[in-house]
VEXVEXKE-305928 format. One line per 4 residues: number of its first residue (from 1); their letters; for each residue x, y, z of C-alpha. Coordinates in nm, 4 decimals. Layout:
<recs>
NUM> A> X/Y/Z  ...
</recs>
This chain:
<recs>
1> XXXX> 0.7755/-1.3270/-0.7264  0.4796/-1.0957/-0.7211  0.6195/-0.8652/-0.9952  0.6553/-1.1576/-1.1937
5> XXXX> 0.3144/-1.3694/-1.1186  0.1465/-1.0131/-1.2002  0.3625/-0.9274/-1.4974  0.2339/-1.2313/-1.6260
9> XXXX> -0.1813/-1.1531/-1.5480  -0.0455/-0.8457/-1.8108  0.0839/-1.0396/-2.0949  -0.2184/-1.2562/-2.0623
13> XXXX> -0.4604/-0.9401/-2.0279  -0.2363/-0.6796/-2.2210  -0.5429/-0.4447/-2.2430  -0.6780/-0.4251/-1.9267
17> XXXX> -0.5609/-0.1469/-1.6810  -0.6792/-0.2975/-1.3674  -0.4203/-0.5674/-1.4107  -0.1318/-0.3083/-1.4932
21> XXXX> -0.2569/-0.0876/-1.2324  -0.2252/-0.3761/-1.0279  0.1068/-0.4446/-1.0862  0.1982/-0.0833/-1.0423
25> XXXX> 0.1086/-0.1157/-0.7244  0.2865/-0.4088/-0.6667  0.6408/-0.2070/-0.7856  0.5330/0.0344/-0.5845
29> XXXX> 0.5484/-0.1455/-0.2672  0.8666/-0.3079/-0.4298  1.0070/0.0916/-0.4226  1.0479/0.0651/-0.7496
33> XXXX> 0.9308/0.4065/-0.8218  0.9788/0.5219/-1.1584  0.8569/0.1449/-1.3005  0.5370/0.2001/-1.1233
37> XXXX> 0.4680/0.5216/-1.2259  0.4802/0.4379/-1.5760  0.2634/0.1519/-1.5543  0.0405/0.3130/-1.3458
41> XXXX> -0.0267/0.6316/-1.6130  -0.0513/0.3118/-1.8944  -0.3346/0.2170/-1.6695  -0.5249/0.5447/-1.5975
45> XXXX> -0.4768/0.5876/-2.0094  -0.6813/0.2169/-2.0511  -0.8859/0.2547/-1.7649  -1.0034/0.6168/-1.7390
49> XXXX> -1.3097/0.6050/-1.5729  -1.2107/0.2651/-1.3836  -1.2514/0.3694/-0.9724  -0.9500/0.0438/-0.9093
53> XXXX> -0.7609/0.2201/-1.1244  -0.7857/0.5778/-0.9312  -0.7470/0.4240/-0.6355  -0.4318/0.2221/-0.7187
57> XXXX> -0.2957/0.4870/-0.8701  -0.3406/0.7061/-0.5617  -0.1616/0.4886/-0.4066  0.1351/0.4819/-0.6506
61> XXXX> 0.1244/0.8816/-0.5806  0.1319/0.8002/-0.1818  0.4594/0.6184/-0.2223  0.6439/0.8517/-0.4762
65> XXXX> 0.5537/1.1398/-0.2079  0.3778/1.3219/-0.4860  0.1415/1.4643/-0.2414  -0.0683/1.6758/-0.4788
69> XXXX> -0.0977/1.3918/-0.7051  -0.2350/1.1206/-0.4959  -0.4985/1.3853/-0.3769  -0.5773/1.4318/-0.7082
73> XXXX> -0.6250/1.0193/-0.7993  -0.7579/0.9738/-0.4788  -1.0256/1.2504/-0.5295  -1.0973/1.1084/-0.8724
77> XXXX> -1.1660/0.7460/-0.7520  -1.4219/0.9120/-0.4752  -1.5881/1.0483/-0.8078  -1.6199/0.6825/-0.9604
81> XXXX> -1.6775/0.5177/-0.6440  -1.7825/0.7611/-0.3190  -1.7828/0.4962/-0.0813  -1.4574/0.3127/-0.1537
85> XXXX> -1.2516/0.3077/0.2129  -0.9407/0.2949/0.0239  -1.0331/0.5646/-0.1944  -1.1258/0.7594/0.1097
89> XXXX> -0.7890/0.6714/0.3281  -0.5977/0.7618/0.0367  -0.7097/1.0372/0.0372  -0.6927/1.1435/0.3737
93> XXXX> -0.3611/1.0365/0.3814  -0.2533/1.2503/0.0919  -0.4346/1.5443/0.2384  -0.2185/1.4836/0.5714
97> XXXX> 0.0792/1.5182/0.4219  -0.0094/1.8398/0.2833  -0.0907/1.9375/0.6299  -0.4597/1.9886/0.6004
101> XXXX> -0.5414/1.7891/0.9026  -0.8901/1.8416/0.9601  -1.0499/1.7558/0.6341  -0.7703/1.4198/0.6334
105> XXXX> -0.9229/1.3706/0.9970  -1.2979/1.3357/0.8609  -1.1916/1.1008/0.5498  -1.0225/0.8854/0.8298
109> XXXX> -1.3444/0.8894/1.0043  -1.5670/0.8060/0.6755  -1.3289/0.5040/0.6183  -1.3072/0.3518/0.8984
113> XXXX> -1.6931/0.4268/0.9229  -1.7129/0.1746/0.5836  -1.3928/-0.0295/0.6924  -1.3480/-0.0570/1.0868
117> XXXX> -1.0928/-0.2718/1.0762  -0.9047/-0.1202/0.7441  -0.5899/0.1673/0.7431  -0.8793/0.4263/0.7733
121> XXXX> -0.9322/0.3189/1.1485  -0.6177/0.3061/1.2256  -0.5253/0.6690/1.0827  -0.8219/0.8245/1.2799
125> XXXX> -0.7073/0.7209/1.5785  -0.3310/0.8096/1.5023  -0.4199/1.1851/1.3562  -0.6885/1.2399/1.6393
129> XXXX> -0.3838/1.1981/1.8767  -0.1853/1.4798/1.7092  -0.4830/1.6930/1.6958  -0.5881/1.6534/2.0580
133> XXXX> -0.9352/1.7064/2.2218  -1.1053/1.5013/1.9480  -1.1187/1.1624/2.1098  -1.0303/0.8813/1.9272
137> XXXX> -1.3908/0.7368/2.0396  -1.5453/1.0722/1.8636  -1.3200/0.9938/1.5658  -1.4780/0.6199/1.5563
141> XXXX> -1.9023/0.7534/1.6260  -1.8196/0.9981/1.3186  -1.6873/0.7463/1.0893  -1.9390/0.4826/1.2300
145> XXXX> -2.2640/0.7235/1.1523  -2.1209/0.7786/0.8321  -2.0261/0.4543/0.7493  -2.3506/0.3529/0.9304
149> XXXX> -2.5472/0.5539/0.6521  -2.3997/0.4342/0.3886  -2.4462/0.0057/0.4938  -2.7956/0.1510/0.5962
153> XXXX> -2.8854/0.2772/0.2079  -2.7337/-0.0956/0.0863  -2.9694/-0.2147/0.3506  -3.2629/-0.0275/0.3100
157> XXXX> -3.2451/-0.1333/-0.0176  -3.2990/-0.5181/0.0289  -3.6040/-0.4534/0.3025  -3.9462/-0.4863/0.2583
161> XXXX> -4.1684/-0.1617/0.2870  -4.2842/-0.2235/0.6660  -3.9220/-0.3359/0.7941  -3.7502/0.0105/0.7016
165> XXXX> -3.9093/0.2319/0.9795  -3.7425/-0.0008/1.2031  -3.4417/-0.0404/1.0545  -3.4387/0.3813/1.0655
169> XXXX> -3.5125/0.3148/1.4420  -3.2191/0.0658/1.5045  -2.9539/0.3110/1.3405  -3.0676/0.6072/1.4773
173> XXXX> -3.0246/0.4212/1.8811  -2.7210/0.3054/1.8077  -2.5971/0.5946/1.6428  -2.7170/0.8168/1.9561
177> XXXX> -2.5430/0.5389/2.2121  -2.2356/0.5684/2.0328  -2.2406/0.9736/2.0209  -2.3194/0.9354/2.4109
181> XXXX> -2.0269/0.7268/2.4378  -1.7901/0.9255/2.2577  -1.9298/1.2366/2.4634  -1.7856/1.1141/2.7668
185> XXXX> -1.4808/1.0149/2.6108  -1.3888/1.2834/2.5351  -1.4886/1.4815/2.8346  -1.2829/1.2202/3.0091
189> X> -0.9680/1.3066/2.7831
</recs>
């Protein structure tokens, strides 16, 4: 029923590649591999410079198992968009399965930093198992001072002049609580 719903949002929108990268992803999920891929590079072809795009596309990669691919997409939509979480977990993900673990590990981190609740979270906890010694708590302060910084810029933005020292203030305690926590986390582990 999805295909066809989204096969639909194409004929009506038969130049736009966020739709057709949409519904790449939706075959994908399907496992209908070879259908997705093709929409997918009809997509990237529309929608070049469109960070969705890379993203979904990244994705696409992910479930074909073309490992060097998705970190390719993935790396792209960080280009167009540096603090997407998806973008980010994709990523990481991708990077995992060509066993480089510790750079995956930090993108996990960064993700869940932007999206605590999102796949980033729970792949920083999962790879900081395998790795050992890292502490899934460290895993979380990381990604939550990074992710910290970048709701903090979004923030800062919005504030008038005198409210930004505090704001500074307020991150930087909580920031040092939760490296304090995560300290004796892992000293515990």
């Amino acid at each position: 029923e999805a295909i066809r719903v989204q096969g639909d949002a194409v004929r009506l929108r038969p130049g736009s590649g966020e739709e057709l990268s949409a519904l790449a992803a939706i075959l994908a999920s399907d496992k209908q591999r070879d259908r997705a891929w093709d929409a997918i590079e009809q997509a990237t072809a529309l929608a070049p410079d469109d960070a969705t795009v890379a993203v979904r596309r990244s994705y696409v990669a992910l479930a074909a198992r073309r490992w060097a691919d998705a970190e390719a997409s993935a790396r792209r939509a960080l280009e167009l968009d540096p603090d997407s979480p998806e973008g980010m977990n994709n990523l990481g993900v991708a990077l995992r399965q060509q066993g480089k673990r510790a750079e995956a590990l930090d993108l996990f981190a960064r993700s869940a930093g932007s999206d605590p609740r999102g796949h980033g979270a729970t792949n920083a906890r999962d790879l900081s198992k395998v790795l050992g010694g890292v502490g899934a708590l460290g895993v979380v302060a990381v990604g939550f001072i990074l992710g910290g910084q970048i709701a903090l810029r979004a923030v800062f933005r919005s504030l008038p002049t005198g409210a930004k020292p505090i704001a500074v203030a307020v991150f930087v305690a909580i920031a040092a609580v939760v490296i304090i926590l995560s300290t004796r986390s892992h000293d515990a582990a």
